[in-house]
MARDO-284899 format. One record per atom (N, C-alpha, C): x, z, y. Coordinates in steps of 0.02 Angstrom, whole numbers, plus 50000, padded with zeros to 5 digits. Example, Ala and Ser with C-alpha at 12.3 -4.5 7.8 and 13.67 -1.06 7.14 Angstrom:
506605039049716 506155039049775 506605039049835 506425035449888 506845035749947 506455039450002 
//
This chain:
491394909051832 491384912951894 490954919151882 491064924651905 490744933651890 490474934651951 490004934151961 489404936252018 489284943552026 489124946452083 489104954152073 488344954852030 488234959851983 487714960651965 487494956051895 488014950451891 487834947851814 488684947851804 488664945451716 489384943251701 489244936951652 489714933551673 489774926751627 490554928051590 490404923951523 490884924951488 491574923051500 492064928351504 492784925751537 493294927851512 493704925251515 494494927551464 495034928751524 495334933451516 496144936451551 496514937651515 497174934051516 497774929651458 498384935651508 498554941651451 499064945951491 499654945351462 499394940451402 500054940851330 500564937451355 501064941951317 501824939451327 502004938351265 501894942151205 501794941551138 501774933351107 501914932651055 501854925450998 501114928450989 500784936350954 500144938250938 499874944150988 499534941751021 499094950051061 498694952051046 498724957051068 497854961351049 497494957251085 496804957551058 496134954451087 495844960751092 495504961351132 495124965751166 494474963451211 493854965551170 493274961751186 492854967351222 492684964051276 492174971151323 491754969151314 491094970851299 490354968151294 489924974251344 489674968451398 489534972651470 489224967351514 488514971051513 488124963551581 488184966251642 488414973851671 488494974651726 489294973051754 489404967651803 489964963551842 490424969951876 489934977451898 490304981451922 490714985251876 490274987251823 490374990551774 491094987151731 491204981251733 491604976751690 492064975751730 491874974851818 492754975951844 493104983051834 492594989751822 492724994351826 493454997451749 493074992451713 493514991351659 494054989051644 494044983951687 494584980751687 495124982351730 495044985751788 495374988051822 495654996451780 495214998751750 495595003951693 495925002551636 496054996951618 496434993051568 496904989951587 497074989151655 497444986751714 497884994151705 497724998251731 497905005551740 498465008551702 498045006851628 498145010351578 498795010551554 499125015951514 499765017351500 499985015251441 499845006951404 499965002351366 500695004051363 501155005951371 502015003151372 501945003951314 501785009651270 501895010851169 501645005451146 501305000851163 500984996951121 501304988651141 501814990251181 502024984351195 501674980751281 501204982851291 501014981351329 500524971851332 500614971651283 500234962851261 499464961751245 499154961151288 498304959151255 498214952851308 497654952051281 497044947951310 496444950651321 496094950351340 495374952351371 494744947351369 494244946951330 493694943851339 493184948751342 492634945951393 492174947151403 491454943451387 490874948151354 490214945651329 489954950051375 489204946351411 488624950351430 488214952751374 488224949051321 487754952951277 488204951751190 487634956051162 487974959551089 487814950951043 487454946651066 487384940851028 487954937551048 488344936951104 488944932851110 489434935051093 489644942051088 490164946651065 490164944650992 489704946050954 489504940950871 489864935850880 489714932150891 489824922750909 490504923350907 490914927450961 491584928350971 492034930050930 491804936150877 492034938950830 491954935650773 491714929850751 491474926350692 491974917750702 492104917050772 492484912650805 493434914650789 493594920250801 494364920750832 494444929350821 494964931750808 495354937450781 495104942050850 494754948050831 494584952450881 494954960850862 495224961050894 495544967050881 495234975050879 495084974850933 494674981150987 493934979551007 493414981451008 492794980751030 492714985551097 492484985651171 492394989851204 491844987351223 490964991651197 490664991251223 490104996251238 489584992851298 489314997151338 488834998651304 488155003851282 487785007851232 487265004851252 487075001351324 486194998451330 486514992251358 486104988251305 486374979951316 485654975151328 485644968651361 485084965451338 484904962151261 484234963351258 484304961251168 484494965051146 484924964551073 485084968851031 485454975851085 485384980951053 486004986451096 486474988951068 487024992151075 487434992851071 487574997751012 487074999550986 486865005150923 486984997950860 486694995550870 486424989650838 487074983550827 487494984450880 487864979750878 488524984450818 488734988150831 488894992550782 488944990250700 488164989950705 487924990650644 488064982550596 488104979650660 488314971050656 489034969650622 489324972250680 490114971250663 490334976950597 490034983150581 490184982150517 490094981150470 489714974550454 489554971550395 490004964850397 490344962150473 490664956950484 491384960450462 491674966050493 492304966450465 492344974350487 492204978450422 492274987550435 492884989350467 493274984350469 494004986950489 494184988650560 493564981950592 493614984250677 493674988750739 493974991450769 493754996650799 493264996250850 492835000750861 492254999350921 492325007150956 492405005651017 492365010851065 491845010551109 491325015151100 490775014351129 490805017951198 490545014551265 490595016351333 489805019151372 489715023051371 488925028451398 489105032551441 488505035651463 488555037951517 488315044051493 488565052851536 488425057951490 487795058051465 487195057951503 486565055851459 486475053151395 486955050651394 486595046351313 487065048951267 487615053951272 488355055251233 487965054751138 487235059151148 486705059051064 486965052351039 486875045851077 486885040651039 487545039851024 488215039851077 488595038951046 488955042250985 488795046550979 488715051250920 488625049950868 487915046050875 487555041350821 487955034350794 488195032150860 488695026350839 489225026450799 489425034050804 490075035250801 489885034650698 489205038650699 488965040450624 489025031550595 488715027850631 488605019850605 489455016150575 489835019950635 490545016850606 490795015950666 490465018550726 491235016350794 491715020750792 492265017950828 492895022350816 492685029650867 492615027450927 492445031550984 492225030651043 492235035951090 491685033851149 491955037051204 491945031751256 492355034351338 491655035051380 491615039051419 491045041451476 491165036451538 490435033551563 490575032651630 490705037051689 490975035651736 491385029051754 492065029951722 492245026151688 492945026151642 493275027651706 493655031351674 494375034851677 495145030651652 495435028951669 495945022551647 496515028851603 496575033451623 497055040151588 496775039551502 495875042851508 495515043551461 495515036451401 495465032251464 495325026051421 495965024551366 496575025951411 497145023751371 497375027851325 497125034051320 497455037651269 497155035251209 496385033251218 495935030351159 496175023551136 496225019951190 496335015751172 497185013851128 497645018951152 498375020651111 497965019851037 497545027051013 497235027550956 497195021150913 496705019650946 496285012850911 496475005850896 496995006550958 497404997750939 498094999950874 498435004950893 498655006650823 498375005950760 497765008150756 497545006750693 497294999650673 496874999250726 497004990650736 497634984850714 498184985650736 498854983850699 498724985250636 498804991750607 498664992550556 498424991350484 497804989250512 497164984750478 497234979650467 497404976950533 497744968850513 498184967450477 499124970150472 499304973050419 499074973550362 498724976450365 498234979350310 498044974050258 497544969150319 497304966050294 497694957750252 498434956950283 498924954050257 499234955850194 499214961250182 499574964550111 499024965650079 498404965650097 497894967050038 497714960150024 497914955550077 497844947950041 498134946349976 498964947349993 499444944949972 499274952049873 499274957949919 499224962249845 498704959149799 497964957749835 497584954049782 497624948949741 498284946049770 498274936449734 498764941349673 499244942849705 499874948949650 499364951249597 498714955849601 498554958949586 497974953849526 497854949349540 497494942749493 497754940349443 498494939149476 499074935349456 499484941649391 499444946949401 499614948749366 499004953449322 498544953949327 498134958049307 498314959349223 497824965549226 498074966149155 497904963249081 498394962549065 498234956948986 498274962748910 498074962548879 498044966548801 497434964948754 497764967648701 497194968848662 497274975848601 497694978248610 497534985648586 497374991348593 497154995748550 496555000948579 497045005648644 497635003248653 497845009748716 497805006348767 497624998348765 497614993648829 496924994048838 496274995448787 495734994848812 495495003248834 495975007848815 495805014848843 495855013848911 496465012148930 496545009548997 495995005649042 495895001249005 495414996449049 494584999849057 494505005449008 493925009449032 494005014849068 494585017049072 494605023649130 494605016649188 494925013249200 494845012349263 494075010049284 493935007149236 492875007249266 492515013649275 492775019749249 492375023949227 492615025449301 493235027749334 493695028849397 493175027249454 493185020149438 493105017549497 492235015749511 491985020149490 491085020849499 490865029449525 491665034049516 491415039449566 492105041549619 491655045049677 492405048249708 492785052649692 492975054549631 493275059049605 494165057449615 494325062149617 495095061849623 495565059349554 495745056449554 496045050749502 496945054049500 497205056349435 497715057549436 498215050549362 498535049249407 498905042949320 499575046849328 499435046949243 500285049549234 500545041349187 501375043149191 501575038549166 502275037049167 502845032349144 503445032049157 503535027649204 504185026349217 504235021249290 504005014449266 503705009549320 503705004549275 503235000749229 502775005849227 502055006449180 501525001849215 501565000849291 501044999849316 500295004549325 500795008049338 500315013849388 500135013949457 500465009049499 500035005749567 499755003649559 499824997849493 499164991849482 498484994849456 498565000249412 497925002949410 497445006549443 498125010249500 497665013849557 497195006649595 497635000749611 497354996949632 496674993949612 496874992749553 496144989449514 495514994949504 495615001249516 495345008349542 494955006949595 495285005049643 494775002849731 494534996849724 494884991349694 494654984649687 493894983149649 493854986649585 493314989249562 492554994149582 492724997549658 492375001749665 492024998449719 491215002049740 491115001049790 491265000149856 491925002249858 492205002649934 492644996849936 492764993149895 493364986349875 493634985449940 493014983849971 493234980450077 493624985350116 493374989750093 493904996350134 494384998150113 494935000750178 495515001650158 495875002650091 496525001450091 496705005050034 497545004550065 497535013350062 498445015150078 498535016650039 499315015650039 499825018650006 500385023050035 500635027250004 501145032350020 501515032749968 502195031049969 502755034249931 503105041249936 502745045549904 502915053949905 503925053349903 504165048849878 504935050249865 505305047149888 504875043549957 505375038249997 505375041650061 504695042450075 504775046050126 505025052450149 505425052750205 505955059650229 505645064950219 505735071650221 505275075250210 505035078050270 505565076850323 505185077250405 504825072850432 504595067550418 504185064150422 503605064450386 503515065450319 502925065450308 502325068950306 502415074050326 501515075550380 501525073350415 501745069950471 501615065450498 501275058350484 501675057450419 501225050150386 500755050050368 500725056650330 499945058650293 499545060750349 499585064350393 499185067050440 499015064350514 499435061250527 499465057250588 499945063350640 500055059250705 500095064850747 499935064750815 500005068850862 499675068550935 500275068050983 500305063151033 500535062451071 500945067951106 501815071451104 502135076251116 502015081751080 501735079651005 502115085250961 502725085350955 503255080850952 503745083850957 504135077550989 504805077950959 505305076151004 505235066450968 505035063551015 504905055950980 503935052250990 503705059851003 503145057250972 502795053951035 502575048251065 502605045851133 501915043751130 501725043051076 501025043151082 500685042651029 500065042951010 499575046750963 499785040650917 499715042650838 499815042250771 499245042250718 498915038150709 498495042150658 498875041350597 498585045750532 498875046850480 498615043050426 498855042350387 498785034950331 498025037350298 497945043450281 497395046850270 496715045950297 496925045650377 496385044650416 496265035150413 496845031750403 496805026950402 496325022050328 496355025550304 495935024650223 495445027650242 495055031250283 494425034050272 493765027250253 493465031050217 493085024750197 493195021550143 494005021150109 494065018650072 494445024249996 495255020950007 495625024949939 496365024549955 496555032449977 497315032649997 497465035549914 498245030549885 498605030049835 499295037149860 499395042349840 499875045449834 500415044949795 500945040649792 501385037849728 501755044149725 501995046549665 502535050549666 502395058649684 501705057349674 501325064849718 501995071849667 502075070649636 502795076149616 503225076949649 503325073249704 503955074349739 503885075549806 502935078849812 502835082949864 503045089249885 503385090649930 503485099849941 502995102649951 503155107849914 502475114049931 502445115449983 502535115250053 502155115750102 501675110650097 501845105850104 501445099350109 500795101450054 501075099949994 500575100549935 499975107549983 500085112649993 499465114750046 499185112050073 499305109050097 499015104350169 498685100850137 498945097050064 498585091350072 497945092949998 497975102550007 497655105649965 496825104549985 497115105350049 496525110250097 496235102350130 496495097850132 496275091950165 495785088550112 495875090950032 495555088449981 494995093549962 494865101249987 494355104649968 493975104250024 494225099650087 493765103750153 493525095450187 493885090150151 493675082250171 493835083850251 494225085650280 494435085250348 495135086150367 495375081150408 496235081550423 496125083250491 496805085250509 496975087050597 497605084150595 497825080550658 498505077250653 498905083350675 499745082550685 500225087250678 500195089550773 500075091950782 500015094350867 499405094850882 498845092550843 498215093050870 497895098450865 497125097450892 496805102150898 495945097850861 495925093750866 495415089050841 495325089150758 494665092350747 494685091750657 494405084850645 494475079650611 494065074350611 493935073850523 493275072450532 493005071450437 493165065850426 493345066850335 493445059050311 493145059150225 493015054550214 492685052050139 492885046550129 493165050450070 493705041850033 493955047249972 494205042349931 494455042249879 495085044249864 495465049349838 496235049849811 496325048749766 496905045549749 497235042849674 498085045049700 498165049249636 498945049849648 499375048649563 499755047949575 500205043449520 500845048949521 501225049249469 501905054449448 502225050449382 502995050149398 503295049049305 503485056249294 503305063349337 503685067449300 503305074149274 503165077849230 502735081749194 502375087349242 501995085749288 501475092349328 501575098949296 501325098149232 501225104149203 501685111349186 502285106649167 503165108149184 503355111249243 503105107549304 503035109049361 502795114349371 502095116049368 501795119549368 502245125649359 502295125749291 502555131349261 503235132849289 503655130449313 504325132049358 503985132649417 503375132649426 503215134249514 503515130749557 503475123849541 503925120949599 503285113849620 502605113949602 502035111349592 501355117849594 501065117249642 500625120549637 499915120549566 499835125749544 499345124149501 498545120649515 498465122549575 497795121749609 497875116249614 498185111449677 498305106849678 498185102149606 498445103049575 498845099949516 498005097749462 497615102949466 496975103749449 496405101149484 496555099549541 496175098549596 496235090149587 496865087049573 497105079649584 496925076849497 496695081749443 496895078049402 496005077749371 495545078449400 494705079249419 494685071649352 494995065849371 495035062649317 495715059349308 495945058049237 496665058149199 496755053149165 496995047749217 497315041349155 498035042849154 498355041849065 498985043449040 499255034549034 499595032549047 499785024349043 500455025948970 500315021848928 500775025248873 501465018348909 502095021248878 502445016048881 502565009848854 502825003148882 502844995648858 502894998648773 503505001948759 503765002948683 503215004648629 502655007848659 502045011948628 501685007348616 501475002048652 501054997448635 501254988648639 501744989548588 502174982948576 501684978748540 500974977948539 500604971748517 500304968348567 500464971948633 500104967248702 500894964748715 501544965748707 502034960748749 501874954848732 502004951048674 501674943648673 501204941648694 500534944648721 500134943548769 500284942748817 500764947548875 500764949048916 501434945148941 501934942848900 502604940148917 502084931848937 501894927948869 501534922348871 501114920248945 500684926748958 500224926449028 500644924949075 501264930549069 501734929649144 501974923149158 502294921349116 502594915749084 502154909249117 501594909149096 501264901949075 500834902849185 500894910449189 500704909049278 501224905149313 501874909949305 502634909149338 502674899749340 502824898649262 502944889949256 502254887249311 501824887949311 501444883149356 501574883649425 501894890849470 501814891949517 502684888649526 503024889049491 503364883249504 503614874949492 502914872849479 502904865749451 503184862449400 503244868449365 503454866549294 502944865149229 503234862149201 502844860849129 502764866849077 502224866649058 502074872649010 502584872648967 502694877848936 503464879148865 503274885548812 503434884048752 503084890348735 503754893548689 503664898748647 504304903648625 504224902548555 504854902848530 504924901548467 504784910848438 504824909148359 504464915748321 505084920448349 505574917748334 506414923748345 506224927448413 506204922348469 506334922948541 505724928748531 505214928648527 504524933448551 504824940448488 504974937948430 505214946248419 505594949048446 506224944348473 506854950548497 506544951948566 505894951148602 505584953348642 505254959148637 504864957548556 504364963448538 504944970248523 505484969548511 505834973848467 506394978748517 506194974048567 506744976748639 506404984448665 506884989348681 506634997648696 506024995848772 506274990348803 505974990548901 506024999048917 506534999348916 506415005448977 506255008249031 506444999449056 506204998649135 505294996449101 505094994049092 504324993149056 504224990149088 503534988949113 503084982549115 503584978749166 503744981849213 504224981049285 504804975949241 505134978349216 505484975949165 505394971049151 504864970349101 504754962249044 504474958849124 504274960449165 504084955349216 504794951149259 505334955549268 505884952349304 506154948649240 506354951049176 506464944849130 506044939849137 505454939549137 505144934349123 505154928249200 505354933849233 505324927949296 506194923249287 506804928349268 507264925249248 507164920149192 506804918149147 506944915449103 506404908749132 505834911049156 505634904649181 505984900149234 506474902549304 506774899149320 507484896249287 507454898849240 508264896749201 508114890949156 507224890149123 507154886549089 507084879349113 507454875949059 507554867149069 507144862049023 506934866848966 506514861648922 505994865748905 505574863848846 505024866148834 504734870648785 505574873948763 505514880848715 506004886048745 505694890648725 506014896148759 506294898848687 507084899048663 507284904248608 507544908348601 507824910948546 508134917948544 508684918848598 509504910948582 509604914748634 509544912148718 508924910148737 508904911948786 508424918648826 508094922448768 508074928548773 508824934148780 509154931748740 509824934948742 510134935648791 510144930548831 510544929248915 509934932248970 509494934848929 509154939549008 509014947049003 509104948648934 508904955348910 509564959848904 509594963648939 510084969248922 510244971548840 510704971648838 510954972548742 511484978248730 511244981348683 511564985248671 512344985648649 512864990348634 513364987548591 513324985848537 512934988248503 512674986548423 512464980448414 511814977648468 511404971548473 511774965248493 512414967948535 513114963148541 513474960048481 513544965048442 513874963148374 513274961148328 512894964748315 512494962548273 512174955248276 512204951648346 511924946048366 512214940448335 513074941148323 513554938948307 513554932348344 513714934848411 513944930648472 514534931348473 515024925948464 515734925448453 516274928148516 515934928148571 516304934648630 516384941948588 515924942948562 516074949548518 516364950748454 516714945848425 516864945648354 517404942248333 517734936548387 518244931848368 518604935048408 518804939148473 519374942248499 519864949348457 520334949348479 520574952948472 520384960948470 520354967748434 520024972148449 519854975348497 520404976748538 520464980848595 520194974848655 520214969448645 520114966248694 519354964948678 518974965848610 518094964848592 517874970448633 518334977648624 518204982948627 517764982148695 518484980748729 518264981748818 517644976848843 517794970948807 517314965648817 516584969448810 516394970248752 515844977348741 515664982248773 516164985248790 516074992248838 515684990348902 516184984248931 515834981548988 515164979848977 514754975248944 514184974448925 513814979948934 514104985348896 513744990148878 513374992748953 513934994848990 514024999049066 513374991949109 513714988149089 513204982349134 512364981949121 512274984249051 511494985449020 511294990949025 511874995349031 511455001849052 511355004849117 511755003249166 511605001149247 510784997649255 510964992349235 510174986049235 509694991949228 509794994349157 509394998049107 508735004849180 509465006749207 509165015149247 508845014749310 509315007349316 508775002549393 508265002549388 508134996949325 507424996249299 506935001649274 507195007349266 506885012849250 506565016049304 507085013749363 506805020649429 506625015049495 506425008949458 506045004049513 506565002549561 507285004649535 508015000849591 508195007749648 508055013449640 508165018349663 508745022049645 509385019549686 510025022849645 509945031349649 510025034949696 509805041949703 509485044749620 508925039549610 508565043949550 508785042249494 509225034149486 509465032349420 510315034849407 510595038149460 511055040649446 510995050849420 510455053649449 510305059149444 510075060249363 509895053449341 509475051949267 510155052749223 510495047049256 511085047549200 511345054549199 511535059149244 512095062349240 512665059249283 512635059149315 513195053649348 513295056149424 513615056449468 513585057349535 513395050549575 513215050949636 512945047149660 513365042549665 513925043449711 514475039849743 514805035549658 514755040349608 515265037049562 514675030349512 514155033849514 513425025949510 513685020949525 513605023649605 513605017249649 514275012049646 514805015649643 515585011249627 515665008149551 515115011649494 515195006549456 514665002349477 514155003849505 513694996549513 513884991949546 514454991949595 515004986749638 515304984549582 515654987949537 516434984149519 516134981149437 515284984149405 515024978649358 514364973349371 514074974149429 513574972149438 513824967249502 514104969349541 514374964549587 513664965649666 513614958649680 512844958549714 512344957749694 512424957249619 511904957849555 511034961349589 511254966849606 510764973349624 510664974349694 509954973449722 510124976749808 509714984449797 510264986649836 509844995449834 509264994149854 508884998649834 507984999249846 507915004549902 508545006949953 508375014349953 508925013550025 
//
């Protein structure tokens, strides 16, 4: 029961949702807290679905309790509390989880502190007597990112176990060059540029980049420079404001702003347009973004890492890559050589996959005969690391006993026409000519399809542009040899 003049702790269940926002007010004045609630009542939720819950703490020690108890989304609280205050509580919740948002509620008198809060890590701050207009536009803000985070915090689960599970295995000097840029990386904020071919595992190192660094807990985005439309992305990178344009229904923040604190990944940063590449010139010499309609500069400190398979410098020089930029992103330079370059870690690295894969599907350990691991070592991987990883997951579910041999390397590896005959697999050698011929040809078309997939991470657009090939005529042989073999990536 809520007495005028005190508040006892109380929950209001608005969800219609399977998951709602939680939304925690921390507030000992009863007027002050209907005042809130009746502006959260108000408020112009429809973008967000319209689904929360509501709890209420009189003080910053039960709001703790709450947040250490059950999934808190949103923090709304008041700046003078009993006991600890609201400066302080801040300072609480981000050591419990930085990801939270806290919207701090004062009165114009005190705006210095919220200021100060804002410096500690709150998201932002509404004036008394709330405003339900004011409140909701902030609150649009903040539960977005909120989603977000949580998100966030699901794929950075799932990326870390990925990221364990596959970590990196070697032992030659271009695997241990590697494994010291990324320590050397990930002990300053310097802008991190990896070059490399498709395939290389150049996410995984940006990753092990933040995972390594002081900021590990904090965010870490990603952006695909070559997936995303090109009308959309300032928007992704930058966020945007509510009726910039035609769609935009309410405020956006930008993946950028969403990593502050931590390390936004630019994949593909080559296949930025030079407008953009400005923008995201000036966002890297001046540490401050503005979303697309706004008027709000907001600072940020965090980390960039951007990744390319295709030559900057080239770029550069056709002017179709800014030079500045290009100089600006490459502050420090890991080169990832290809699988083919350093063929004394695949038997490391096939074995590791291998001996994870069999356990995670309750299988018995199996190991490779001498043949099977050379026609591994000896294979081009064009598709590369990406590559020897989808073989290796084929061959562990295909396997039935407890050696893996040549040919059941043979039945997962793309082969050449030569490596067809030369194998002296009797499909290729006991038919008739014209009928080996075609038999071959097909192979061929079928390994070299596999081959450009695996090269461009399953991106028909870029593995048909590779070949020489038109798009449409790719795609009709990838129907009439691959079948449902392949799902477009794209």
């Amino acid at each position: 029961m809520m007495t005028r003049g005190t508040v006892s702790d109380i929950r209001t269940n608005r969800a219609n949702s399977k998951v709602p926002f939680t939304i925690l007010i921390v507030e000992d004045n009863a007027t002050d807290v209907e005042l809130m609630l009746h502006a959260l009542e108000s408020a112009d939720l429809k973008p967000l679905g319209g689904d929360f819950e509501m709890e209420v703490r009189a003080t910053a020690e039960g709001a703790l309790q709450l947040i250490g108890e059950q999934t808190v989304d949103l923090v709304l609280t008041d700046m003078m509390l009993p006991g600890m205050d609201g400066l302080d509580l801040v300072s609480r919740i981000q050591k419990i989880d930085p990801n939270l948002p806290v919207i701090m509620v004062t009165r114009m008198n005190a705006i210095p502190l919220a200021v100060d809060a804002m410096r500690r890590g709150a998201f932002d701050y509404v004036l008394k007597p709330v405003n339900a207009e004011d409140l909701g536009i902030r609150l649009h803000r903040a539960i977005r990112i909120s989603e977000v985070l949580r998100r966030h915090a699901i794929y950075e689960q799932r990326d870390r176990q990925e990221f364990e599970a596959n970590s990196f295995v070697g032992s030659g000097a271009s695997f241990e060059k590697i494994v010291r840029s990324i320590q050397e990386a990930a002990q300053v904020r310097s802008t991190v540029l990896i070059t490399g071919e498709t395939g290389t595992g150049k996410g995984m190192i940006a990753r092990a980049i933040h995972q390594q660094s002081p900021e590990s807990s904090r965010p870490f985005q990603v952006i695909d420079c070559a997936t995303v439309p090109e009308g959309m992305m300032e928007s992704e990178l930058f966020g945007h404001v509510r009726g910039a344009f035609t769609g935009a229904i309410a405020d956006k923040p930008g993946l950028i702003e969403l990593a502050n604190g931590g390390s936004v990944f630019l994949d593909e940063i080559g296949e930025l347009p030079l407008l953009l590449q400005a923008k995201l010139l000036r966002v890297l010499e001046e540490s401050e973004v503005r979303a697309v309609g706004g008027t709000r500069v907001r600072r940020i400190n965090m980390r960039f890492i951007a990744a390319t398979n295709r030559n900057l410098e080239a770029r550069v020089r056709e002017g179709t890559f800014r030079k500045d930029l290009y100089y600006r992103l490459a502050v420090v330079s890991i080169k990832v050589p290809p699988l083919r370059e350093r063929r004394e870690d695949i038997p490391i690295i096939a074995r590791h996959l291998f001996s994870r894969l069999l356990r995670s599907m309750g299988k018995g350990q199996c190991h490779f005969t001498e043949e099977a691991m050379e026609l591994l070592v000896s294979y081009s991987w064009p598709g590369n690391g990406r590559e020897l990883r989808n073989v290796v997951e084929r061959m562990a579910m295909l396997t039935t006993g407890d050696t893996i041999r040549a040919h059941d390397v043979r039945s997962v590896i793309p082969q050449s026409e030569a490596e067809s005959l030369a194998s002296g697999e009797p499909s290729a050698t006991i038919l008739p000519y014209m009928e080996a011929k075609e038999q071959v040809l097909e192979e061929f078309t079928k390994s070299y399809l596999r081959a450009k997939l695996a090269q461009h991470g399953g991106v028909i657009t870029k593995a048909a542009e590779d070949s020489g090939i038109p798009r449409q005529h790719f795609s009709l042989l990838m129907k009439r040899f691959l079948g449902s073999e392949v799902i477009e990536n794209q």
